[in-house]
C-alpha positions as CSV (number, residue, x, y, z in Angstrom):
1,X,-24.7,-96.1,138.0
2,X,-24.4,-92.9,140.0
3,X,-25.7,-90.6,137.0
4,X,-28.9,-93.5,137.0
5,X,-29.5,-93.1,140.9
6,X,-29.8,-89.2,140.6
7,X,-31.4,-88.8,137.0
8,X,-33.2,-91.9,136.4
9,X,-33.3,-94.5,133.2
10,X,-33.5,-92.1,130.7
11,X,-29.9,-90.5,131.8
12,X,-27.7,-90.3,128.7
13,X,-23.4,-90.2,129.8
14,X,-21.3,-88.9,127.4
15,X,-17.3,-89.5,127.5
16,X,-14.9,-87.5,125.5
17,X,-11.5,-86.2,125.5
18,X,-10.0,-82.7,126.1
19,X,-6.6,-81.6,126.1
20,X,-4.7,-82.9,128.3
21,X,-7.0,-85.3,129.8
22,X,-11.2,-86.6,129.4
23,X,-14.5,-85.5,130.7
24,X,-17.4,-87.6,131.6
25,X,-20.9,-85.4,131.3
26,X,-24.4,-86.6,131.6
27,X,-27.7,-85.0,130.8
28,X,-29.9,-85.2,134.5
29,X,-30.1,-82.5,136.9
30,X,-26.4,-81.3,137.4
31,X,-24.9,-80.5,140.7
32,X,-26.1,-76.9,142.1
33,X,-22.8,-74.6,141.7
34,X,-23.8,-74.4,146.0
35,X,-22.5,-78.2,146.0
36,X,-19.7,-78.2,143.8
37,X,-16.8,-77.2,145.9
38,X,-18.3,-79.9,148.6
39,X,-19.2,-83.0,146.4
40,X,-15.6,-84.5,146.6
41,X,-15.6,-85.0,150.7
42,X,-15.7,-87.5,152.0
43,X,-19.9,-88.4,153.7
44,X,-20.6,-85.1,151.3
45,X,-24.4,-86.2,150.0
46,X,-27.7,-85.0,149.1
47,X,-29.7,-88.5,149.2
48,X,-31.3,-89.7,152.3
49,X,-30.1,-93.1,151.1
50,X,-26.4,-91.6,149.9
51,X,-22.9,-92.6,152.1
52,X,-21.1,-89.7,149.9
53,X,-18.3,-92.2,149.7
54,X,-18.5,-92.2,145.9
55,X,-16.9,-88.6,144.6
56,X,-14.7,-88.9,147.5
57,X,-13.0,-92.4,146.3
58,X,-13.1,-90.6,142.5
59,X,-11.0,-87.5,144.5
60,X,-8.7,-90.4,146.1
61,X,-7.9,-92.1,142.2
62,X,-7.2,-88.5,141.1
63,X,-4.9,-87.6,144.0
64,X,-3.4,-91.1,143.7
65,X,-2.3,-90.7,139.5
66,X,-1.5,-86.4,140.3
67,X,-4.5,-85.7,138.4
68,X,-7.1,-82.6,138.8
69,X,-10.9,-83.1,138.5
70,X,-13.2,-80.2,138.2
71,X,-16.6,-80.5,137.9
72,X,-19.3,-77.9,135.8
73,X,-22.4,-77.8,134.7
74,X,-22.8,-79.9,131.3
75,X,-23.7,-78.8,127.7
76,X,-27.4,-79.6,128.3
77,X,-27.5,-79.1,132.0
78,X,-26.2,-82.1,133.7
79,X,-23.2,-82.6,135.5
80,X,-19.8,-82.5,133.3
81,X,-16.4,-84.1,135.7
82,X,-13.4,-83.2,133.8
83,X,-10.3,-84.3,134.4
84,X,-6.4,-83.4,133.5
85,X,-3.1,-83.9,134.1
86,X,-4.0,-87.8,132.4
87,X,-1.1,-89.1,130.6
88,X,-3.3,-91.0,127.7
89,X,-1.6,-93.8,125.3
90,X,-2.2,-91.7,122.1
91,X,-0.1,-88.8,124.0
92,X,2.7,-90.9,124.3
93,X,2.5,-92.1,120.4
């Protein structure tokens, strides 16, 4: 929903795996690298309409399973959220 708000209908998301964890990227705009290091506070937003709840509540899951999110710029531009430190089912086969 959040990737649909900021890039519109046409917005694909992508979700893959990397080691030691998953990434979730999408194809709109991306987050400038001058909002990256800000996007996970709490009220943090850059829509008029925006509570900047929603990053702050993914930071909270993270913190709450002793994960690590970073977030870069996607393969073709968007925003890419990757995340490590996940203890995945196949990991544990």
């Amino acid at each position: 929903r959040n990737a649909r708000e900021h890039a519109g209908d046409d917005v694909t998301v992508q979700l893959g795996t990397i080691d030691g964890g998953f990434y979730l990227e999408d194809d709109g705009p991306g987050i400038p690298p001058s909002d990256r290091d800000g996007v996970f506070d709490s009220g943090f937003t850059t829509s008029e309409d925006g509570t900047g709840f929603g990053l702050a509540i993914v930071r909270q899951i993270v913190d709450a399973h002793n994960w690590q999110v970073d977030v870069a710029a996607g393969t073709d531009g968007g925003a890419r959220f990757e995340f490590r430190g996940v203890d995945r089912v196949s990991d544990r086969e």
